[in-house]
N, C-alpha and C positions, 0 to 999 in steps of 0.2 A: 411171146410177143408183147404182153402186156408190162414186161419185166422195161425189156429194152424200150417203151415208150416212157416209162417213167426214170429212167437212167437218162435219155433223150430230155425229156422236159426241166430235169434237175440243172442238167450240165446248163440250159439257158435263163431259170429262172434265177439260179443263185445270184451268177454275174448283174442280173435287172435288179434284184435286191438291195444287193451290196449299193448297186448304183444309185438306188435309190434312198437309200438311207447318207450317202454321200451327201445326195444332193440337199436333203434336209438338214443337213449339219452344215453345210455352207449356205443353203440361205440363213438359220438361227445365226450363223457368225458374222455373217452379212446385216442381216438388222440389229442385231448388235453392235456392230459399229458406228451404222449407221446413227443409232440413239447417243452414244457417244457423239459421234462427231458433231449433231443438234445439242448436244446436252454444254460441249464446248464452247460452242458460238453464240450462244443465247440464254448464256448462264445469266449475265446481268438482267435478263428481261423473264428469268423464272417464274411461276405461279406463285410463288411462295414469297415472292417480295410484292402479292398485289397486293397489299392488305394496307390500312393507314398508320401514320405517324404514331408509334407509342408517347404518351403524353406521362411522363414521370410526375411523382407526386408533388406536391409545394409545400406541404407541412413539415414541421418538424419532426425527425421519426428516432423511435428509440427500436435498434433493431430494423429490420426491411422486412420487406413482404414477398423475396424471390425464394426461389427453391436451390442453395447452396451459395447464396451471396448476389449482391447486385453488380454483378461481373459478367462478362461475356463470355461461354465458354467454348470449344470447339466441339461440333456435331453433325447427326444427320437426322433428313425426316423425311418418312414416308407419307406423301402428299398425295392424294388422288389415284392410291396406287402406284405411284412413280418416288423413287427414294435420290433425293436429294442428299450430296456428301460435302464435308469443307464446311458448313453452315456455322457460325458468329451467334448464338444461342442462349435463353435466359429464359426463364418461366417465373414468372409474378403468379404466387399461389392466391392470391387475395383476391384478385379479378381473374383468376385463370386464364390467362394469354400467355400462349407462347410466342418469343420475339426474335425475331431475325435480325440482327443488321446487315445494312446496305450492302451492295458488292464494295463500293467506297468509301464504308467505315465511317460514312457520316450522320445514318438516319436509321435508329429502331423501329422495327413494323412489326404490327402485330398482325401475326395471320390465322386464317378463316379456320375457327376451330374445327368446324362442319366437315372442311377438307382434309384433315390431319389424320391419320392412321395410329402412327407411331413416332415416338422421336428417342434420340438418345444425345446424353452427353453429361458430363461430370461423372459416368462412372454406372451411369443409370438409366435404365430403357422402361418407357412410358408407353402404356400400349390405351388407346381411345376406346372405352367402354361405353353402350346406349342402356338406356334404363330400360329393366326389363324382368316384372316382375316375374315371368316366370321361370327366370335363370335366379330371382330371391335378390335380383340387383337393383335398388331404388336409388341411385346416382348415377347421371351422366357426368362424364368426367374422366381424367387420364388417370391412370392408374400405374403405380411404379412397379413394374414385374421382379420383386427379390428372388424371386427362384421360381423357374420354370422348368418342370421334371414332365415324364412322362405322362403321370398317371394325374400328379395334382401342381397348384399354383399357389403360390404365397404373394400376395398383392399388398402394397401400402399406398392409400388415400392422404395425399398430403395439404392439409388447412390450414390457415392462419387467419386468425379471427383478428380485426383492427379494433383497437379498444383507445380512443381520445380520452385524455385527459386535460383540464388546465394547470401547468405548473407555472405557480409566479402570474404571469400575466401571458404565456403562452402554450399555445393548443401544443400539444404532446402527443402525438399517437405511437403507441405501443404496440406491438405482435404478436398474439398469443398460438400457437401451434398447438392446432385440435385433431392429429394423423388417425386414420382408420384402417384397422387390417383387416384383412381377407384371405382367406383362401379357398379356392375353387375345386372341386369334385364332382367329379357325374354329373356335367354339367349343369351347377348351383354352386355361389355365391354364399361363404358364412362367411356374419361378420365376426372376427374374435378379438376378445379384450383380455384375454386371459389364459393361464394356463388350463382351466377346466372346459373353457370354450375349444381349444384345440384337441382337448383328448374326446371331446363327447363328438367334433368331426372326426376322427379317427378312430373311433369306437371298435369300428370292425376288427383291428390290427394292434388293440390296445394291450394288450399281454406281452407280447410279443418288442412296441413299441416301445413301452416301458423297461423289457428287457435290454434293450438296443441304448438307449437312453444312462441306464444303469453302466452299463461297459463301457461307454464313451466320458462317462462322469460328466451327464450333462443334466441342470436343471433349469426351469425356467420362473423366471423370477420375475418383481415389474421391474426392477434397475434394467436387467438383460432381457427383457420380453423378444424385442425383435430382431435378435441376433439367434437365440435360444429358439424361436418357435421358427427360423426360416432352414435352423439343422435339424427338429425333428420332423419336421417337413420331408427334407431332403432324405429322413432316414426312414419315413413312412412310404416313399414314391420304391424306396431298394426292398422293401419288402412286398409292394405289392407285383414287382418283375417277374 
């Protein structure tokens, strides 16, 4: 008896199941469009153009103070949790603003760092770090993701220090590029400048590393530091799989 009430109850739960799980996949595709279709019609009045007029600089400048050129580039950013795409794009590393232009390509804004998650463009995804010593992080500040693996993170702090001079009878300012690397493990933050600072994060795997390293004929040097330390990065994440 007890056979045939559970053959009985199968035959009608499955179909409620199925049903139900239907019905969860069309409302997710239902607000889904929905956010689309908001996202279309009110793209000109987005969060990410509240922010004020970027005010460019007056001086004479040898070099600029952006991060890949003082050009607009195409991108997206994750705002408030919500990821804006198509974005008109430029990051001034000196004052740390990222800039939008307008939907009419007439007016650079800079927006609310506070609200920015994440951005991407030129090639490069910036993810919003809080200071916090006990992940060993003492800068807030966006952070270039060079390699994001499983197990670990290869981050580059990008800075440009303004250095005025007078030449002749005019102010001059100059750019100096002061980048910080990092990579991340077990949840901490090292900074590294070096190739001995990367082997003593990876100490655990160092034998092994070093072998891996050897086979690939790879060394790391200061010419090639961050090309060099973002593959044994990458070769440290395959061995700890």
């Amino acid at each position: 008896m007890k056979f045939f009430l559970f053959i009985f109850a199968t035959l009608f739960l499955k179909p409620a199941f199925s049903q139900s799980t239907q019905n969860d996949t069309l409302k997710n595709m239902q607000l889904k469009n929905a956010i689309g279709v908001y996202d279309r019609y009110n793209a000109d009045n987005a969060p990410v153009y509240n922010g004020q007029e970027y005010l460019y600089y007056t001086f004479k400048m040898e070099g600029d103070p952006f991060f890949g050129g003082a050009e607009f580039s195409n991108g997206w950013v994750s705002y408030s949790g919500r990821k804006y795409i198509s974005l008109l794009l430029m990051y001034d590393i000196v004052r740390n603003q990222l800039i939008v232009l307008s939907p009419d390509k007439k007016i650079p804004i800079v927006m609310h760092n506070e609200f920015i998650d994440s951005f991407s463009f030129a090639g490069h995804t910036f993810i919003a770090l809080k200071e916090d010593h006990t992940q060993n992080l003492y800068n807030t500040g966006f952070y270039d993701l060079l390699y994001n693996g499983s197990h670990v993170q290869f981050l580059e702090r990008h800075l440009k220090a303004a250095n005025p001079r007078i030449v002749g009878t005019i102010m001059t300012t100059s750019f100096e590029e002061k980048d910080r690397y990092y990579i991340y493990k077990n949840g901490l933050y090292y900074l590294v400048t070096g190739k001995k600072d990367v082997f003593r994060v990876f100490n655990d795997k160092i034998h092994d590393l070093k072998k891996l390293m050897r086979q690939n004929h790879l060394k790391m040097r200061h010419k090639n530091f961050e090309s060099a330390a973002i593959k044994v990065t990458a070769l440290y994440d395959q061995l700890t799989h």
